[in-house]
C-alpha positions in Angstrom: 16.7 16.4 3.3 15.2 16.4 6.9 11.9 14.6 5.5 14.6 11.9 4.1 16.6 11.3 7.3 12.8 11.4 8.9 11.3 8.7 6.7 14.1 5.8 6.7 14.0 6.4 10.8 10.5 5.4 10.8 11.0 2.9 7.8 13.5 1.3 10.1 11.3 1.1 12.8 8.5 -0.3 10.8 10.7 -3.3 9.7 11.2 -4.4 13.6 7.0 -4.4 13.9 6.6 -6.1 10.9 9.6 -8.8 11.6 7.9 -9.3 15.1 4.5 -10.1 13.6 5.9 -12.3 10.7 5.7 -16.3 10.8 8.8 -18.3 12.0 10.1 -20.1 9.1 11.7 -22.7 11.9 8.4 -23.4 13.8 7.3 -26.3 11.6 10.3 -27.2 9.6 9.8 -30.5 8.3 6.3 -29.1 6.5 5.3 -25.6 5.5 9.0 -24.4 5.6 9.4 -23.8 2.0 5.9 -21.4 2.5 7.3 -19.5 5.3 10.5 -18.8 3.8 8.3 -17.4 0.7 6.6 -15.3 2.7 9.1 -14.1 4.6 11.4 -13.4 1.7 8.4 -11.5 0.0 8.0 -9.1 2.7 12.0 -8.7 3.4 12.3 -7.8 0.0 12.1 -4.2 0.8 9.8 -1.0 -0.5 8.7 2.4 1.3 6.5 1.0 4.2 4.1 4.0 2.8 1.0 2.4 4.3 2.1 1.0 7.9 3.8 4.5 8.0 1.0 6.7 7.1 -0.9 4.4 9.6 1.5 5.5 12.4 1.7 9.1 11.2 -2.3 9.6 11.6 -2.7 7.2 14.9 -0.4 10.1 15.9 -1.7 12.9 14.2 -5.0 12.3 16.7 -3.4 11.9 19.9 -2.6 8.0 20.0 -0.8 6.3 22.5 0.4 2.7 22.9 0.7 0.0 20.0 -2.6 -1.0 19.4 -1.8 0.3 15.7 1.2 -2.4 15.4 -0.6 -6.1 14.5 -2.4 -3.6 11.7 0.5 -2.1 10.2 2.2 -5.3 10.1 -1.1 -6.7 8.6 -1.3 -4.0 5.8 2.3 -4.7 4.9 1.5 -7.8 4.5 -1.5 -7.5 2.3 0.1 -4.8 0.5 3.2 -7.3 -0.4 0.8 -10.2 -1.0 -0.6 -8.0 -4.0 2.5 -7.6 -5.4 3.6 -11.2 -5.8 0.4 -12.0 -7.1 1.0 -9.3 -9.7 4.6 -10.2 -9.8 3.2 -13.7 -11.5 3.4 -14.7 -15.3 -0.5 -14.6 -15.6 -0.6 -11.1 -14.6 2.6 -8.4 -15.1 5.0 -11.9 -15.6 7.8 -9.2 -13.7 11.2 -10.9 -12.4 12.5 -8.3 -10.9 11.0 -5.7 -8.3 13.1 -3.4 -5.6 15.9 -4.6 -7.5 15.4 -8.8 -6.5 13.9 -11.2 -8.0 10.1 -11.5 -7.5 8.9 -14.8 -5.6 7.9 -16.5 -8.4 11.4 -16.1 -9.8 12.8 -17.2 -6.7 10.5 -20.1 -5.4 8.3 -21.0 -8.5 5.1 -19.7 -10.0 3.1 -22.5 -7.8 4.6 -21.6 -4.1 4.1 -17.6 -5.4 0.5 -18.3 -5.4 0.6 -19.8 -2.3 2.9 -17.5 -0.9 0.5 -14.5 -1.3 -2.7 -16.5 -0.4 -0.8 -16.9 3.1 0.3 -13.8 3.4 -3.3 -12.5 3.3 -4.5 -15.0 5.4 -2.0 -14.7 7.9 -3.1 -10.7 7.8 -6.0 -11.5 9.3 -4.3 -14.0 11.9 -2.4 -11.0 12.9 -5.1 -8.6 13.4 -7.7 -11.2 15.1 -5.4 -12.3 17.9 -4.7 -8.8 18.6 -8.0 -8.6 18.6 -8.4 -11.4 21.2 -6.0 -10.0 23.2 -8.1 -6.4 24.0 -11.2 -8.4 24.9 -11.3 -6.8 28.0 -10.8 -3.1 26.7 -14.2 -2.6 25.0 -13.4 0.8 23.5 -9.7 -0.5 22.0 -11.9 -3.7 21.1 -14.3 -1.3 19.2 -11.8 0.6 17.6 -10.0 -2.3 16.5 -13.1 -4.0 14.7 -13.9 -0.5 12.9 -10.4 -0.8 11.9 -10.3 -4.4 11.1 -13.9 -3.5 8.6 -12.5 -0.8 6.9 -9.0 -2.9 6.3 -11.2 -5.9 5.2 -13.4 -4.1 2.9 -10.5 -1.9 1.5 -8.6 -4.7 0.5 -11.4 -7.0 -0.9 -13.8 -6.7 -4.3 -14.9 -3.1 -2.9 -11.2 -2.4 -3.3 -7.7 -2.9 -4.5 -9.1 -6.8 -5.4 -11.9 -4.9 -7.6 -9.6 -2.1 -8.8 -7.2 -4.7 -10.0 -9.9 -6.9 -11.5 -11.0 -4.0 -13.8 -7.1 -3.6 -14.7 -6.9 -7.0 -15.7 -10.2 -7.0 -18.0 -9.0 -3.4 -19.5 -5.6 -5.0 -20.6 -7.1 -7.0 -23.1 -8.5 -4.3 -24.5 -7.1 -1.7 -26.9 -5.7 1.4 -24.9 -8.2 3.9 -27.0 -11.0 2.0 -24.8 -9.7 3.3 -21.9 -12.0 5.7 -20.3 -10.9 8.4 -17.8 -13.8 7.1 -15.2 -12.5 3.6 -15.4 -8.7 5.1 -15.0 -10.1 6.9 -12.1 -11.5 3.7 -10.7 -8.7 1.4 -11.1 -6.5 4.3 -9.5 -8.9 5.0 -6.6 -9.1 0.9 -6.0 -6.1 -0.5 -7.1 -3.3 1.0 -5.4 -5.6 3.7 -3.9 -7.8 1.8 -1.6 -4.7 0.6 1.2 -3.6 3.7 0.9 -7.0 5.1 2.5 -7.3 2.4 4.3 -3.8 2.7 6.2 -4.8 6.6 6.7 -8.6 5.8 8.2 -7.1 3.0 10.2 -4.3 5.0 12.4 -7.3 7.7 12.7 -10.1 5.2 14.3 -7.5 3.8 16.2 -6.0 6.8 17.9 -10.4 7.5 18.6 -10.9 10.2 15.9 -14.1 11.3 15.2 -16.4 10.0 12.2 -15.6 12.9 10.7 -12.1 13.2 11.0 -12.3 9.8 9.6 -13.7 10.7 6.1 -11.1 13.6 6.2 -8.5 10.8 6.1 -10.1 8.9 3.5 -10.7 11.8 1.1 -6.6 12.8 1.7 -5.6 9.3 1.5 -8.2 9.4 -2.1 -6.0 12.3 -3.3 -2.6 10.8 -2.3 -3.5 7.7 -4.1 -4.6 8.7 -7.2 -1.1 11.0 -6.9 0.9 8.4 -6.2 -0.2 6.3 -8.8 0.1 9.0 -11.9 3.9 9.4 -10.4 4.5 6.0 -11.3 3.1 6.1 -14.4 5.4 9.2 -15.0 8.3 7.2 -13.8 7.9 4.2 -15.9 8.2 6.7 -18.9 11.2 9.2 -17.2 12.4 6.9 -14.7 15.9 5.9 -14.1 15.8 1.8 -13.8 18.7 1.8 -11.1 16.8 3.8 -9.0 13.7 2.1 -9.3 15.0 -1.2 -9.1 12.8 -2.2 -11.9 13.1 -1.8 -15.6 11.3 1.5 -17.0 8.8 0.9 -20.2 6.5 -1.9 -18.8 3.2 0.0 -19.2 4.1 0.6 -23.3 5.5 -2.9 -23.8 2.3 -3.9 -22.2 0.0 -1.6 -24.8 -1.4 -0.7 -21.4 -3.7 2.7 -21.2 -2.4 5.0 -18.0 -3.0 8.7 -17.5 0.5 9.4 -19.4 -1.2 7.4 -22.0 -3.9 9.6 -22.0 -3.0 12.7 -21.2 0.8 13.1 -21.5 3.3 13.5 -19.4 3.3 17.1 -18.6 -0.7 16.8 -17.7 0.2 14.2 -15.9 2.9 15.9 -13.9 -0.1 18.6 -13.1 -2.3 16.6 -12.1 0.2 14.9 -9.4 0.9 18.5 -8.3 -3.0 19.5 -8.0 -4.2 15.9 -6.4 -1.0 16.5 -3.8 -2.0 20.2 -2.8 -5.7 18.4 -2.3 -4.5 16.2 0.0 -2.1 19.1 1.8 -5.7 21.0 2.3 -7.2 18.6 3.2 -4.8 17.9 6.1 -4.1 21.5 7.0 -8.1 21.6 7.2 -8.0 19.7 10.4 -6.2 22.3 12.4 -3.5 19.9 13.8 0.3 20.4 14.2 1.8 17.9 11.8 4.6 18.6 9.7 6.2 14.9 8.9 2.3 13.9 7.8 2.4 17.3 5.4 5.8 16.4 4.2 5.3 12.9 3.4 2.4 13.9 1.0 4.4 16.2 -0.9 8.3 14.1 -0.8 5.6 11.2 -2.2 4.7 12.6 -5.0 7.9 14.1 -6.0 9.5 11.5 -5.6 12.6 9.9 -8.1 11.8 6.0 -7.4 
């Protein structure tokens, strides 16, 4: 498929920003190399590059130029990844294995997997802050980079995917049956969700999109999220393990409540379809030529892994 060939091009471009923005695991070897090499291997371990490349798709979408948007796609990957080894860790999912590898923990212990996330985020914000520096001159990139830098801060924090996955935790001790559909909704809106919106928002401010255009992104980036997080609830039911690189089942060994739990599978699979055509109007509402944006939405949530 053309969308295919299309997404691993810009996937393969995304890995050179990241790897340029990454810490050198030989710049203080005799100290923090074990940490580095963490960090590194966490990131290197694979996955879509969904957010830094929906961040790239709508910097485009609005006319952007130059690579402004770089330190921040590097910086969501890297927040994004963080996430996962901290849910990778025995106190939360206790997973070995993601993208087919062994998680960090597995790898490095659960002690430097902790750590390795906590720098990870930190180093984020390095990222984004010396870039930040570095425009000091230019006050409208400077502008647009500390929107960006708020909405990436507050998206990723307690309003966010740190809130969303809070409420996930203190709902897993709970039967499923006292699962609401609001909280569902929340956790799915926050927990994977919120970088999601976040990525979208940020390529818009940074390419100087209107406030409006703006919320348009968030409310398409609220759709795709929600989407993209009922497909994997599908998948850990129908999914091949191969595939996925993970082994399928986790959410009923878990007795944890999901919108399969809830509403079956065949609900679910509409409501991926409706919350996808959502986002599709959304972005078709703007009046803008973009046909890799329009078919990432829909090759998202259709997706086999």
């Amino acid at each position: 498929m053309e969308i295919e060939r299309e997404i691993e091009a810009r996937r393969e471009r995304i890995d050179a920003v990241i790897e340029r923005y990454l810490p050198d695991a030989e710049e203080n070897p005799y100290f923090e190399k074990k940490l580095r090499e963490a960090m590194r291997y966490s990131v290197a371990a694979g996955g879509k590059r969904l957010r830094p490349m929906l961040m790239e798709a709508c910097f485009e979408l609005f006319g952007g130029r130059g690579e402004s948007m770089h330190p921040f796609m590097a910086a969501i990957e890297m927040i994004h990844t963080y996430s996962l080894v901290h849910d990778d860790l025995p106190a939360m999912d206790n997973d070995l294995y993601r993208r087919g590898k062994k998680t960090t923990h597995a790898v490095y212990g659960e002690a430097m997997g902790i750590l390795a996330g906590d720098g990870l985020l930190n180093f984020a914000y390095e990222t984004v802050a010396e870039a930040m520096a570095e425009q000091a001159a230019d006050r409208d990139c400077l502008n647009r980079m500390v929107r960006a830098f708020g909405v990436l801060s507050s998206f990723a924090g307690i309003r966010g995917m740190v809130g969303g996955q809070s409420v996930d935790v203190e709902s897993e001790s709970l039967p499923p049956s006292a699962m609401t559909e609001d909280k569902l909704d929340y956790i799915y809106e926050a927990k994977p969700g919120a970088l999601i919106q976040a990525s979208m928002m940020i390529g818009a401010i940074l390419a100087g999109a209107c406030e409006e255009s703006v919320g348009r992104m968030q409310a398409a980036g609220r759709c795709l999220g929600k989407a993209f997080q009922i497909r994997d609830d599908i998948l850990d039911v129908t999914g091949n393990p191969e595939l996925l690189g993970k082994p399928v089942g986790s959410d009923e060994k878990n007795n944890k409540a999901t919108f399969v739990t809830l509403r079956g599978v065949e609900q679910a699979s509409s409501a991926v379809e409706s919350l996808s055509q959502d986002a599709v109007r959304i972005l078709d509402g703007l009046g803008r030529e973009d046909t890799f944006l329009r078919g990432l939405f829909l090759y998202l949530t259709d997706r086999e892994h």
